[in-house]
C-alpha positions as semicolon CSV with decimal commas, in nm:
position;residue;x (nm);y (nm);z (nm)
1;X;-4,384;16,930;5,694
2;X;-4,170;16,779;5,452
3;X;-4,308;16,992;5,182
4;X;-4,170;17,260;5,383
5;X;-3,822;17,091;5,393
6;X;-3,861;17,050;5,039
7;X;-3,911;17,437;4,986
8;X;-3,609;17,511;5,247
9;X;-3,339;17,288;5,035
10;X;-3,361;17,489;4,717
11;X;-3,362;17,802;4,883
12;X;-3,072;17,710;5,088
13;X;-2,848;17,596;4,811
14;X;-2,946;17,902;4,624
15;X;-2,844;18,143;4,946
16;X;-2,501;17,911;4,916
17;X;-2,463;18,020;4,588
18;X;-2,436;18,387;4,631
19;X;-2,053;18,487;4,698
20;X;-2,024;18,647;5,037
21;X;-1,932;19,038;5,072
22;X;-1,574;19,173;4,836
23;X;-1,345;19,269;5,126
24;X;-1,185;19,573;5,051
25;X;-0,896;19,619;4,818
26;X;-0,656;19,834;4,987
27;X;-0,523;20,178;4,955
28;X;-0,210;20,222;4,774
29;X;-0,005;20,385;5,033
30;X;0,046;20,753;4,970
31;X;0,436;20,774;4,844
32;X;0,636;21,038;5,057
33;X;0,602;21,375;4,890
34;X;1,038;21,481;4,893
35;X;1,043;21,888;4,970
36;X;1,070;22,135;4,683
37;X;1,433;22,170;4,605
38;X;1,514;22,522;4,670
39;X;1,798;22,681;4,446
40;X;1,928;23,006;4,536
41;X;1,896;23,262;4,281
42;X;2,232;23,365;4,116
43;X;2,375;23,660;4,280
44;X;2,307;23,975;4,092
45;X;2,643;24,181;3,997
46;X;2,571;24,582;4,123
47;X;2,471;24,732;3,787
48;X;2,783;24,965;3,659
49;X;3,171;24,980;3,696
50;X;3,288;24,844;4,024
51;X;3,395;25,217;4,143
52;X;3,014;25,317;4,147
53;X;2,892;24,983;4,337
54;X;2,733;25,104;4,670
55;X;2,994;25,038;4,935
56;X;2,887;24,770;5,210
57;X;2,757;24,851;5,526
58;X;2,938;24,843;5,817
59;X;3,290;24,954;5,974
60;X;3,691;24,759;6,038
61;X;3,750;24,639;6,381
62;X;4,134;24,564;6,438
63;X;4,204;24,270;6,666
64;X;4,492;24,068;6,768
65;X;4,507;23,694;6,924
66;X;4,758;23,430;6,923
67;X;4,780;23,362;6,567
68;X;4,852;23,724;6,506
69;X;4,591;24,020;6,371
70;X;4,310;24,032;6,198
71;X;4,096;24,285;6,044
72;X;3,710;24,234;6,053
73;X;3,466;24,447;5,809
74;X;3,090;24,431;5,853
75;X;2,754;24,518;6,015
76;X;2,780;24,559;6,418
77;X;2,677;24,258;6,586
78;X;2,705;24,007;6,298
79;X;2,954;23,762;6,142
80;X;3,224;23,973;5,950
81;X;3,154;24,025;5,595
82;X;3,516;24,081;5,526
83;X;3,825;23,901;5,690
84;X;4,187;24,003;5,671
85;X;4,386;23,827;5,910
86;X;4,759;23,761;5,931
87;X;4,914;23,444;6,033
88;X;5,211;23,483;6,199
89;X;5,324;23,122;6,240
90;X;5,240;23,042;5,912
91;X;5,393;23,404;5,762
92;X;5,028;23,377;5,514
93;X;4,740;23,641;5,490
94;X;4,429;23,530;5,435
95;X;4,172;23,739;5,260
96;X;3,817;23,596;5,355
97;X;3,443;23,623;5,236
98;X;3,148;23,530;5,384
99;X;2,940;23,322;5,191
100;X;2,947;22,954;5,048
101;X;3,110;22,890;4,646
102;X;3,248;22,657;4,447
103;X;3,597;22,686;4,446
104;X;3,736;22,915;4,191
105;X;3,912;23,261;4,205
106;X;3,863;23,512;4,404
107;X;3,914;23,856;4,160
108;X;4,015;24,171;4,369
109;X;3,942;24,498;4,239
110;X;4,163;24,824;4,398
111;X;4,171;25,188;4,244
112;X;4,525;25,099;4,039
113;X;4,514;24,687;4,026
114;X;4,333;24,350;3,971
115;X;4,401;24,031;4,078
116;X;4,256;23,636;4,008
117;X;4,331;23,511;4,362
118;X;4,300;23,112;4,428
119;X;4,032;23,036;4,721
120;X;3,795;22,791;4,842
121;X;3,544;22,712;5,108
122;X;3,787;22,758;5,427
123;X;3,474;22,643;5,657
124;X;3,069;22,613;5,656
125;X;2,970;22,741;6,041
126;X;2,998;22,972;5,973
127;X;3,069;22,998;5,590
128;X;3,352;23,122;5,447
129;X;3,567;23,155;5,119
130;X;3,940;23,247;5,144
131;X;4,253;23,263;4,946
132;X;4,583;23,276;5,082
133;X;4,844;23,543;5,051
134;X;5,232;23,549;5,096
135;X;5,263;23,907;5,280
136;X;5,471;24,088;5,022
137;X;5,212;24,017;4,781
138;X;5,179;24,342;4,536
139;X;4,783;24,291;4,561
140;X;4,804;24,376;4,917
141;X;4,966;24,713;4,848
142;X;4,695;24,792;4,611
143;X;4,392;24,745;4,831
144;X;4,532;24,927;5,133
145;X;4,592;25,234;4,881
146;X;4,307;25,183;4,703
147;X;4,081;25,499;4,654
148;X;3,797;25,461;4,887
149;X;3,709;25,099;4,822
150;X;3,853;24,778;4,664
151;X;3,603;24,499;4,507
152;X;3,582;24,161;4,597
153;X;3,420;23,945;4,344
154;X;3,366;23,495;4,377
155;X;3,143;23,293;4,188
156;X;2,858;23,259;4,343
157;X;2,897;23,510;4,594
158;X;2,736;23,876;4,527
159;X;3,030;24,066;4,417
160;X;3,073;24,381;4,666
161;X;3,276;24,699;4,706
162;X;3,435;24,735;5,065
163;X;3,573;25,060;5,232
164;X;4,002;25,062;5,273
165;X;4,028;25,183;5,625
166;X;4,357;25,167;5,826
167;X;4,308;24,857;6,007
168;X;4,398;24,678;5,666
169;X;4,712;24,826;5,635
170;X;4,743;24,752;5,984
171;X;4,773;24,378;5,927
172;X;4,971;24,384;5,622
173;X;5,236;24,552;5,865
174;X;5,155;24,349;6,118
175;X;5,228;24,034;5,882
176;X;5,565;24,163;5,717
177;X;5,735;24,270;6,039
C-alpha cells in the first residue's frame, strides 16, 4: 500500500503543476457609433435670369391683427413662404423668408430695382429670415410694381421668384398711413 502512496505523490505534485483554466480576457466594449452627420446640399439657383425662374406656388392672403397687417404668400395649408407684415407700433416692415441662413443680405430682385437688404434668423419654430424696412423705403415701391414677380435671394436659402399681388401693396399702405 505504500507503494501505492508512493505512485500517488508524484502524480499529485505533477497535477499541481499544471496552471488551472485562462479566465477570459474581456471584450473591449464596443465604442458608441455617433450618427452620420447630415449636411444639406447647397441650394441650387433656378438656371437663367431671375425673370424666367418658375414663380412659386401658392397665392397672398391679407390679414390684419394687433400689430397691424401682414401679407402671407405660399401653398394652402402650410407655413407662409413669403411674409410681409407691417408693424405699426414699431412704424418697420418686415420682409420674411422661410428657411434657416447665416446671417447676411437678403438681395431683392423687382422688374426696375435691386436691393442688398440686412436680415437674419428672426426665429427657428418655425424658421425664418427677415430684414427690416422703414416704410418709405424705395425697395418697397419697386416690388409692389414689379412686373409679375420680384426675386428674393439669401445665402443658403433657394433663391425664388414670387408673384406681386395687391395684398403687398396693401401693407405698404397700410404701414405709411
Amino acid at each position: 500500500m505504500r507503494l501505492n502512496h508512493l505512485i500517488l505523490l508524484p502524480l499529485l505534485a505533477l497535477a499541481a503543476c499544471v496552471p488551472s483554466k485562462p479566465e477570459p480576457v474581456p471584450q473591449p466594449r464596443p465604442q458608441p457609433v455617433a450618427p452620420p452627420v447630415v449636411v444639406a446640399p447647397p441650394p441650387v439657383r433656378p438656371a437663367g435670369d431671375w425673370i424666367d425662374w418658375p414663380i412659386e406656388p401658392g397665392t397672398w392672403v391679407y390679414r390684419t391683427d394687433a400689430r397691424g397687417s401682414l401679407a402671407l404668400f405660399g401653398p394652402a395649408g402650410a407655413n407662409a413662404t413669403v411674409t410681409l407684415r407691417c408693424d405699426k407700433g414699431r412704424g418697420r416692415i418686415f420682409l420674411s423668408v422661410s428657411g434657416t441662413a447665416r446671417t447676411g443680405p437678403m438681395l431683392v430682385r423687382t422688374s426696375s430695382a435691386m436691393k442688398s437688404l440686412p436680415a437674419s434668423q428672426a426665429s427657428t419654430e418655425p424658421p425664418y429670415v427677415a430684414s427690416e424696412l422703414v416704410p418709405g423705403e424705395t425697395i418697397l415701391d419697386a416690388i409692389a410694381y414689379s412686373r409679375g414677380r420680384f426675386a428674393i435671394e439669401v445665402n443658403g436659402i433657394r433663391p425664388m421668384a414670387i408673384p406681386n399681388w395687391a395684398e403687398i401693396g396693401r401693407v405698404i399702405e397700410d404701414c405709411r398711413n
